[in-house]
C-alpha positions as CSV (number, residue, x, y, z in Angstrom):
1,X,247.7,251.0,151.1
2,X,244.2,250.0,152.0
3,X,242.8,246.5,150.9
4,X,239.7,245.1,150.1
5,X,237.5,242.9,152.1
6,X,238.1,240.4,149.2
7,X,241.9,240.3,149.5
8,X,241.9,239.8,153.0
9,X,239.5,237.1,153.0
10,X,241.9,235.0,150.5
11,X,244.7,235.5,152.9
12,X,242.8,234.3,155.9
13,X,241.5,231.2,153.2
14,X,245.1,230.6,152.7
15,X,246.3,230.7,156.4
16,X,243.6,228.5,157.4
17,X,244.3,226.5,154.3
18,X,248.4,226.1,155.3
19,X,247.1,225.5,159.0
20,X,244.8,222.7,157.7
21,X,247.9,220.7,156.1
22,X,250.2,220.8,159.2
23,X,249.6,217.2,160.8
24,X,249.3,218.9,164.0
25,X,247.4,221.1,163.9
26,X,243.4,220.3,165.3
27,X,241.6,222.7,163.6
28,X,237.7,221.1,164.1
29,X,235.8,224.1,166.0
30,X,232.5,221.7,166.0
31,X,231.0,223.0,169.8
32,X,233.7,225.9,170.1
33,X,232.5,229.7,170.2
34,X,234.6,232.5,168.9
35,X,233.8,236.4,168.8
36,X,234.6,238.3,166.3
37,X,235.3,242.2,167.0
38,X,234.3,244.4,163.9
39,X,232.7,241.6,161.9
40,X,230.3,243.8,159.6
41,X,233.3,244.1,156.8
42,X,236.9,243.5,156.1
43,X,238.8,240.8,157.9
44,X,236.4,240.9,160.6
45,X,233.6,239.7,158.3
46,X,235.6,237.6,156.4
47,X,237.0,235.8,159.8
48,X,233.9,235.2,160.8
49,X,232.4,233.8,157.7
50,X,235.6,231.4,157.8
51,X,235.3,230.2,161.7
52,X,231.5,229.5,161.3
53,X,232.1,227.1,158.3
54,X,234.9,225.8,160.5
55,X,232.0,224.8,162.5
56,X,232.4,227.4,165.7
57,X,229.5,229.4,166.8
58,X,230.6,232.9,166.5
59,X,229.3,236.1,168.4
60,X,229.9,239.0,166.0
61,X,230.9,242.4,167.1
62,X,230.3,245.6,165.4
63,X,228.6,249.3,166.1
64,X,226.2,249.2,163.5
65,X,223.1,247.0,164.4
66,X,221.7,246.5,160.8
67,X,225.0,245.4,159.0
68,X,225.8,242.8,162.0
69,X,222.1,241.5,161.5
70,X,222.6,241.3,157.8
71,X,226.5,239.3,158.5
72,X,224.8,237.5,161.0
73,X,222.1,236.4,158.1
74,X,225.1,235.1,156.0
75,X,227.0,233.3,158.2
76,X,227.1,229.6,157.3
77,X,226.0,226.9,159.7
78,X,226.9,223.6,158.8
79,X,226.4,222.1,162.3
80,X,223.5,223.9,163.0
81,X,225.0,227.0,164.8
82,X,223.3,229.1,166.4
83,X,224.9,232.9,165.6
């Protein structure tokens, strides 16, 4: 059974959300980089999209050029990233 992009993304919101409440767990990625492997939709995207409002600057992957720019373009940078 195939899900959508949207389901997946509120699992990774909850993981990160469970990870969050453990008291030991250091989950600030302020000055980290991550790179994400087919980040144009699905997980990928929505792991991305999660990690850069985490703070990290992420380096998406993907084979086609014009959906990574337009991910790229939506990728949140509260810290002033640079994606």
């Amino acid at each position: 059974m195939r899900h959508s992009g949207r389901i997946r993304r509120i699992d990774f919101l909850f993981l990160t959300q469970y990870l969050a409440q453990r008291s030991d767990m250091e989950l600030n990625l302020n000055g980290k980089s991550a790179v994400v492997c087919g980040s144009t939709q699905g997980i990928g995207k929505a792991a991305a999209i999660e990690l850069a409002s985490m703070g990290a600057q992420v380096t998406l992957v993907a084979r086609n050029a014009e959906k990574l720019k337009a991910v790229a373009a939506e990728l949140p940078t509260p810290n002033g990233q640079h994606h």
